[in-house]
C-alpha positions, -999 to +999 in steps of 0.1 A: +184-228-168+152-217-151+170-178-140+164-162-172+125-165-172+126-146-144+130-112-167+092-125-183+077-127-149+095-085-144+084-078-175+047-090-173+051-072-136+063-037-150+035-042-174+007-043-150+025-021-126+008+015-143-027+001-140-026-011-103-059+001-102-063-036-122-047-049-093-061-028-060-073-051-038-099-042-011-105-060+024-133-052+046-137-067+078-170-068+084-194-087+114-229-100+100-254-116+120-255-147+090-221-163+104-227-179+134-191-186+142-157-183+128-149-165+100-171-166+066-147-155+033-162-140+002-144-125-029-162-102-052-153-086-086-182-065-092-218-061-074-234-088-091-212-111-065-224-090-036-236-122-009-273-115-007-272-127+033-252-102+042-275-073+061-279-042+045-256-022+062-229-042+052-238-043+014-242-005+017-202-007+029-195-031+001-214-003-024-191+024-012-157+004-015-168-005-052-173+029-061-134+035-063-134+003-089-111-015-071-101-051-085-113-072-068-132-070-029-122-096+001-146-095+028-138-114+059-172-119+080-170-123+114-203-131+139-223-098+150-215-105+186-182-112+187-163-093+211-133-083+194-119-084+158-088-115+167-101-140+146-109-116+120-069-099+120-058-137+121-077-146+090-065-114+072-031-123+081-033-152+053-049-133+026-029-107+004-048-073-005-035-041-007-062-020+012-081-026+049-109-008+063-136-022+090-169-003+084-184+010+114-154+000+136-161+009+173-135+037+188-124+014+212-112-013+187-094+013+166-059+020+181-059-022+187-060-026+154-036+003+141-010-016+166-014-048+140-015-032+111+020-015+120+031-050+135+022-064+102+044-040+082+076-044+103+069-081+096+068-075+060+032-080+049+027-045+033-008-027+029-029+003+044-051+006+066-078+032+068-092+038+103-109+066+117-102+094+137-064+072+142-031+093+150-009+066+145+024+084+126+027+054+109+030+052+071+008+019+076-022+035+089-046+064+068-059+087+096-096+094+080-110+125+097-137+140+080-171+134+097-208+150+089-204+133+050-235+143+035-250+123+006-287+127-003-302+125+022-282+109+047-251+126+069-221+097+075-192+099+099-159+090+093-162+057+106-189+052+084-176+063+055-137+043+058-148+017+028-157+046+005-123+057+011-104+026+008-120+016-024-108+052-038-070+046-027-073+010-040-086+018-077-064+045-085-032+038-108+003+040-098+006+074-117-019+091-098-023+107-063-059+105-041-049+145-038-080+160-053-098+133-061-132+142-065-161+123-051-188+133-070-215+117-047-208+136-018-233+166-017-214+182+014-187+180+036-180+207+071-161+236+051-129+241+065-103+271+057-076+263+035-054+273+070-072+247+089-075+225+062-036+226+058-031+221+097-056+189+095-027+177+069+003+184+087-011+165+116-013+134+093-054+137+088-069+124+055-096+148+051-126+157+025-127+191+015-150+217+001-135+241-023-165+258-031-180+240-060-173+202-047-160+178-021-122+165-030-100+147-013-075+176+004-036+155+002-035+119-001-017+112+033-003+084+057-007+094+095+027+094+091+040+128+109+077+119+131+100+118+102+135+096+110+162+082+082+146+053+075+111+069+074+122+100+052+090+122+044+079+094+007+059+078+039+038+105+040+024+105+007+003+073-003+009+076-038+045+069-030+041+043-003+020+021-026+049+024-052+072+016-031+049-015-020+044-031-053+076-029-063+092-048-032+064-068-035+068-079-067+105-087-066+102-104-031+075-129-048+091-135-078+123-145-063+103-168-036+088-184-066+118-187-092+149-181-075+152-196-041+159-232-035+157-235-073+190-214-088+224-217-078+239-191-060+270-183-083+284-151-092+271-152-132+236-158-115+234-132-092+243-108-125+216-125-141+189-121-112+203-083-108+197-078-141+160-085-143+154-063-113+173-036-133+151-042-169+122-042-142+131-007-127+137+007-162+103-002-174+086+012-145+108+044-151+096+040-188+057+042-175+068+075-157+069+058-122+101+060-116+121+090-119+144+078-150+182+070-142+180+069-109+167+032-102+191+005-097+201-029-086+236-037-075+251-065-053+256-051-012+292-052-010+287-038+024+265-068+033+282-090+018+319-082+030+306-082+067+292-117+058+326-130+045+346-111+073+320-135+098+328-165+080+366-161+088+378-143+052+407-119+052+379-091+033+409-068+036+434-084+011+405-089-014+398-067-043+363-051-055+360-072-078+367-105-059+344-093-031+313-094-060+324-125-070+330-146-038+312-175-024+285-166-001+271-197+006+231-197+005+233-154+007+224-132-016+230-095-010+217-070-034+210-029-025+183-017-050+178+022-051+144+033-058+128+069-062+093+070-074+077+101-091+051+120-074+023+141-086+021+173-090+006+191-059+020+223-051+018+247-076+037+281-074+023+308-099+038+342-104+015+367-131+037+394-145+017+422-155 
C-alpha cells in the first residue's frame, strides 16, 4: 500500500517547485592554499558560514555567488597547486546542485571542463554550468562573455565574475527569466549596440548590458546555438531548461525512492503512479509553470509494444487496451509531455495615432 503516498511526496514537490529560488543550489569549485591535499567540502547557507581559512579571493567569489540568494552554497576546495581540476569534477560528481562555476578558471581548463559538464548531462545528472568565454552549443554549459565588469573601484573579467552569475541563475524562481535582471552593483559594463548586443545572443553569449541608465542581464541563454529534434530551441532559454530539470528530477527521485523495488508492477499501479505524475503536472500548471492542458503522463504504448513484440508476443492480435494492461515484467513505460511557460521577452508595440 506504499503507491499512494507517492501523490504527498508530488504534491509537497509542486509546492516548492515556484520558489526554486528556496532550492537553487550553488557549487563553486574553488583551489585554496588551506587544503593541502584532496578535496576539502563546505556547505554554507548564508555568510555567517563563510570558512574563515579560505583566502580572500575566494570569500570575495563566495560574496558574489550569495548575492543572487541562492539556497544554499557547496564549495569543493581543491589544493592551490594542483594541476588540473580531476579530483575536483570527481567529487562534484557525488554531490547534487543545480548551478557550477569555478572562479578564476584558467582558459586552458575551460573547454576540459565544458566536455564533463555535457558528459554529465547525457549521463543524466542535470545542472549548468557557467564558464567563460565557452562556445560549447550545449544547453549544459552558459557561455559568460562580458568582460571589463566595473564595480567601485575595481574592473572584473568574465572569468572573474562567473560566481556572481551563477548565484543569479540559481536564486531566481521558476516563474522568472535572468533576461533583464538587473545587477544593481555593477557601476559599468563595455556598452554594446542593441545590433551587437543581439548578435552576442544569437551566438549563444550570456552577456551584461548597458541600456543607458543600468547594467542588466541582455537574454538569459544556454550556449546552445545547433538546434536538432531532440534539442528543439526550449535549450536555449535557461528559464526553460531549469524547468524542464526539476521536473524530471523530481519524478526520477521520487520514483527511485518509493516506487522501485518496493511496488508491484501491475497494471492498477502503473494508473496509480501515472496519476501522481499527472496531479504533479497540473499543480505546476496551476503555479503558471506549465502552460495549462497541455502536460501529461500516459503509458508508452510504443515502448512498451516493442518490449512485448521482443519477448515473443503476437502485439498484432492485441487490442489497445490489452497492450496498457499486459505484463511487462520489471518495465515500466510511461511518455510524459511537458511544455513550460516562458517569460515575456519580446514585446511588439504598434502606437496608432
Amino acid at each position: 500500500m506504499g503507491l499512494p503516498g507517492i501523490n504527498i511526496i508530488f504534491t509537497k514537490k509542486a509546492a516548492q517547485a515556484i520558489n526554486s529560488g528556496a532550492e537553487g543550489i550553488v557549487a563553486l569549485l574553488l583551489k585554496d592554499e588551506s587544503v593541502s591535499s584532496g578535496v576539502k567540502y563546505y556547505s554554507l547557507k548564508s555568510i555567517v558560514d563563510m570558512p574563515a581559512e579560505l583566502n580572500d579571493a575566494n570569500q570575495k567569489w563566495i560574496k558574489d555567488a550569495l548575492l543572487g540568494v541562492p539556497s544554499e552554497i557547496k564549495l569543493v576546495v581543491l589544493n592551490n597547486e594542483g594541476a588540473n581540476y580531476t579530483e575536483g569534477l570527481s567529487y562534484l560528481e557525488t554531490i547534487i546542485y543545480n548551478v557550477l562555476t569555478i572562479p578564476n578558471v584558467i582558459s586552458g581548463d575551460v573547454s576540459t571542463v565544458a566536455a564533463w559538464a555535457k558528459s554529465q548531462r547525457e549521463s543524466g545528472k542535470r545542472f549548468l554550468t557557467v564558464l567563460p568565454s565557452c562556445t560549447a552549443d550545449h544547453e549544459a554549459v552558459v557561455n559568460f562573455t562580458t568582460t571589463g565588469i566595473v564595480v567601485g573601484e575595481n574592473t572584473y573579467t568574465a572569468t572573474q565574475f562567473v560566481a556572481r552569475i551563477a548565484g543569479l541563475i540559481a536564486g531566481l524562481p521558476l516563474t522568472v527569466a535572468p533576461t533583464y535582471q538587473v545587477l544593481s552593483e555593477v557601476d559599468d559594463v563595455p556598452h554594446l549596440t542593441k545590433t551587437v548586443a543581439d548578435t552576442a545572443v544569437d551566438k549563444g553569449e550570456f552577456i551584461l548590458y548597458h541600456d543607458g541608465e543600468k547594467v542588466k542581464v541582455a537574454r538569459g541563454v544556454s550556449s546552445l546555438t545547433t538546434l536538432i529534434e531532440s534539442k528543439p530551441s526550449e535549450y536555449q532559454k535557461i528559464k526553460l531548461i531549469r524547468i524542464y530539470d526539476k521536473i524530471a528530477t523530481d519524478i526520477e527521485r521520487t520514483i527511485e525512492d518509493n516506487y522501485i523495488g518496493k511496488i508491484q508492477n501491475s497494471y492498477p499501479n502503473k494508473l496509480l503512479l501515472i496519476s501522481a505524475i499527472n496531479a504533479y503536472l497540473e499543480s505546476l500548471e496551476q503555479q503558471n509553470i506549465l502552460d495549462s492542458g497541455k502536460n501529461y503522463a500516459e503509458i508508452d504504448l510504443v515502448s512498451q509494444k516493442t518490449y512485448l513484440k521482443s519477448v515473443g508476443q503476437d502485439v498484432d492480435a492485441m487490442s489497445e487496451q490489452e497492450l496498457k494492461e499486459a505484463n511487462t515484467g520489471s518495465n515500466v513505460f510511461i511518455k510524459i509531455n511537458v511544455k513550460a511557460l516562458d517569460a515575456i521577452e519580446d514585446v511588439s508595440i504598434t502606437i496608432i495615432l
